[in-house]
N, C-alpha and C positions, 0 to 999 in steps of 0.2 A: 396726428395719425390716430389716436384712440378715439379720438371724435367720430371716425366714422368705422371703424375697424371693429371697437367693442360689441359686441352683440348683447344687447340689453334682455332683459328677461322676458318672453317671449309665450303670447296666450292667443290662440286663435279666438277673435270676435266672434258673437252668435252671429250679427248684422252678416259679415265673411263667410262661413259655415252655411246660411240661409244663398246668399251670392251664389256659391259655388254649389250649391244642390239645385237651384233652377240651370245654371250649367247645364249640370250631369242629364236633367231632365228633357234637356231640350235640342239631346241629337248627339252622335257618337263623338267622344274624346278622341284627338290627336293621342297617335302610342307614346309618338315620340318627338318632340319640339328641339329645333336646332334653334340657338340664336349668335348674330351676329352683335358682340356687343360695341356697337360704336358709338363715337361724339365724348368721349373723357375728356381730352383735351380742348376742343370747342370748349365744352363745358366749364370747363375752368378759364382759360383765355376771356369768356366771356362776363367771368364774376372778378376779373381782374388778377387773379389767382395762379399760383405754378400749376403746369401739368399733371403734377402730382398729385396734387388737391384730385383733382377729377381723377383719376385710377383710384386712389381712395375713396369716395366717394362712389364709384364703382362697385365696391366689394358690397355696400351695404344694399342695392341692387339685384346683385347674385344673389344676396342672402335671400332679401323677399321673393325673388321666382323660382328659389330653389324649394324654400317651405310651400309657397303655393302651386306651385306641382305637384309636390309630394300629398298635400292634402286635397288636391283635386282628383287625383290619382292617375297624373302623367308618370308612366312608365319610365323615359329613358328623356334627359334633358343631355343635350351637349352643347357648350359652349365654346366659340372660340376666343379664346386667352394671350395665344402671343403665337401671331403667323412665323414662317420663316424669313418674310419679308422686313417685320420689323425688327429683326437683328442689325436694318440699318439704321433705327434708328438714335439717337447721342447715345453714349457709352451710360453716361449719367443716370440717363432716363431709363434705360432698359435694366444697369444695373438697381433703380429704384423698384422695378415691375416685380424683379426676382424677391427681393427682399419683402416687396408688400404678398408677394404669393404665400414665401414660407409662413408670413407672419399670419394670415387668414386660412393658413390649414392647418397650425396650434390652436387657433382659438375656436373653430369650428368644428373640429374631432369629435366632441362630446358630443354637439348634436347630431352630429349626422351617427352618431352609434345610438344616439337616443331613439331616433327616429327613420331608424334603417335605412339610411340612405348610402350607397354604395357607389365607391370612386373608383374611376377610370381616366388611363389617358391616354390619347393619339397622337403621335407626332416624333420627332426625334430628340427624345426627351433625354439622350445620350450625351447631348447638345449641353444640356440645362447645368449650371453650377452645380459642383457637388451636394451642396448644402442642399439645396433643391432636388436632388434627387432623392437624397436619402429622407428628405420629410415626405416626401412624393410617394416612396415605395412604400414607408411607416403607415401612410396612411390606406392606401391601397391595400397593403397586408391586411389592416386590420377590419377594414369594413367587407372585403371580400365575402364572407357571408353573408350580409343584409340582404334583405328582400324586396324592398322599399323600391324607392327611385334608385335610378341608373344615372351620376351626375360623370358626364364627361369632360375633361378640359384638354382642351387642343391644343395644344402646346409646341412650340418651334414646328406647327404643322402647315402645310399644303395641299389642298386635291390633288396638283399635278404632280407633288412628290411621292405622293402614296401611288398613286398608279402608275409611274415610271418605274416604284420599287416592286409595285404587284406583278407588271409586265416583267423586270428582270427575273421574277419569282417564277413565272410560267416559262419561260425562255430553257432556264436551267432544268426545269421537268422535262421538256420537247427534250430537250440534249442530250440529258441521261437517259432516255428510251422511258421514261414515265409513265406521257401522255405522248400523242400525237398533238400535230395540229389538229386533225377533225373534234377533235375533243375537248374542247378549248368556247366553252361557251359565259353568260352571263355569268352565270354560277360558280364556274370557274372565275372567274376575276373578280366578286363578291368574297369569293373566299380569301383571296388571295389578300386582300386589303386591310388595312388598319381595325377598321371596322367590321370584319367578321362575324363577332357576336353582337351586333347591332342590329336592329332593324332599318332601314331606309327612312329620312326623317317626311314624316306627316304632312310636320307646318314649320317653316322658314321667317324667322321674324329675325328684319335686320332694324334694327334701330338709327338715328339721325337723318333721316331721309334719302340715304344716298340708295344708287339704282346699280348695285351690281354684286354679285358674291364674293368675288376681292378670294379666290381662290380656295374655296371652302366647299371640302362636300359635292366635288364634281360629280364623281360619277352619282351619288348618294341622291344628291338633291332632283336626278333627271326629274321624277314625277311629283317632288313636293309641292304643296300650297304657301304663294310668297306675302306675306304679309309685310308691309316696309312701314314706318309708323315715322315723323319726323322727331318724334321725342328724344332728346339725347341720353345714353347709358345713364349715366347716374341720375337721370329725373323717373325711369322707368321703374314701374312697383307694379304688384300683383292685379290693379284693375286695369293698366297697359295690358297686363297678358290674360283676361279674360276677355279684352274687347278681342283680341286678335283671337281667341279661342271662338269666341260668338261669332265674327267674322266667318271661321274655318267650316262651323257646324252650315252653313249658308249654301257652302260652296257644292256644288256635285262634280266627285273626281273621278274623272271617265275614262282616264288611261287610254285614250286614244279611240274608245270606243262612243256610240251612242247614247245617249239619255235614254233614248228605247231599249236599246240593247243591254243596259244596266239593267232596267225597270224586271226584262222579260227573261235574262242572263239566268236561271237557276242552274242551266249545264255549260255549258260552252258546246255541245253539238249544236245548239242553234246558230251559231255565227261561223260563214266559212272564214276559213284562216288557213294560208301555207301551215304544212305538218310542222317547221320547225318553231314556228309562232305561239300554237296551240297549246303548250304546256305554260310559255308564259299568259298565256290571258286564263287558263285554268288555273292559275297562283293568283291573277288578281281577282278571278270571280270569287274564289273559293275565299282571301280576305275578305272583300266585301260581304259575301255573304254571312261568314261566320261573324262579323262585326254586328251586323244586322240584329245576331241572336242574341248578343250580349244585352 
């Protein structure tokens, strides 16, 4: 386990530094990168090896896209860690997952205090082993102020649970005389969600090749850019997520609108839209354009 779990002393390369500034140079950064981290177990199966081997081998993965985000200057990275679904799976296995969690957010404190990087978590982390919780919220507490990256781990989480609990959350405002129905819009259910003080993610990178979101980030993901790569979790390092960053700079995200309508968009009076439409494509000119200026 310390094979791959110890985090070795740690110096960003010129060669890297030089990488990541033609990045920067060559067209607006994702705010916020979601990833699916799959294939551990493949991964190991494959080297002949326990399952375990591959979750360990995992951590050292996170490490390198958590430092190379932070030093690209991706905003908010969240990751999914352990859905609700796989609390079916062996008792063994899951009870090994908790124990390699607590033991990678000991040993990774310092840097993420060293280097502002600030933790969060989604999901029903109420769920999670004592022990887990309390290194969970230890850590949480303490990086609270960082300014840095925004590293989220999703924990005993689902898209459809968060928005079954956001929808119980508006229900009970209708009830008490709060809100009305009429009043009950995107924003309202944005709020409502795990993800509140998130931004909607960017760019979507799932790892092993598989073609679906496996319940992640539903409502979140509507407009992201999906990036699928067949590389499995623990073979994934920092120039996996520069290709998919170069990829994303490529893409033109139109929100349902025109390439022209992009191009010529400076207000939104020029495109007709239903009144109640109008403020949301006034939220996405107004991104785009303030991106633009960065």
């Amino acid at each position: 386990m310390r094979k791959f779990l110890g985090p070795e002393p740690y110096q960003q390369s010129e060669d890297d530094k030089r990488v990541q500034q033609e990045l920067r140079s060559l067209g607006k950064l994702p705010k916020h990168i979601a990833v699916i981290m799959d294939g551990n177990g493949r991964w190991a199966e494959e080297r002949g090896l326990p399952r375990a081997a591959g979750h360990q081998a995992g951590i050292a993965s996170l490490r390198d896209v958590t430092r190379s985000s932070r030093e690209l200057g991706i905003d908010f990275l969240t990751v999914y860690a352990f859905s609700t679904e796989n609390w079916r799976r062996p008792q063994r296995e899951v009870s090994m997952l908790f124990r390699l969690l607590v033991k990678m957010l000991r040993e990774e404190l310092q840097e993420m205090l060293q280097n502002g990087v600030r933790l969060k978590t989604i999901g029903q982390t109420s769920l999670l082993p004592k022990l887990v919780q309390q290194e969970l919220s230890s850590a949480i507490e303490r990086t609270a102020n960082n300014k840095g990256l925004t590293l989220t781990l999703a924990l005993s989480y689902s898209g459809r649970w968060d928005l079954v609990r956001a929808m119980q959350s508006i229900a009970l405002e209708v009830r008490s005389g709060k809100i009305s129905p009429e009043d009950i819009s995107e924003e309202t259910i944005h709020q409502a969600l795990t993800t509140n003080d998130l931004p909607d993610p960017d760019l979507l990178i799932r790892t092993s090749g598989e073609l679906r979101l496996s319940n992640f980030l539903l409502w979140e993901l509507a407009y992201s850019e999906l990036h699928i790569t067949k590389t499995l979790w623990p073979d994934f390092r920092r120039e996996h997520l520069y290709e998919a960053v170069r990829e994303y700079q490529k893409r033109e995200r139109r929100f349902g609108l025109t390439g022209a309508q992009l191009k010529n968009a400076h207000t939104s009076s020029d495109i007709e839209l239903p009144p109640e439409q109008k403020s949301y494509v006034d939220k996405v000119i107004s991104a785009i354009t303030r991106g633009g200026k960065k």
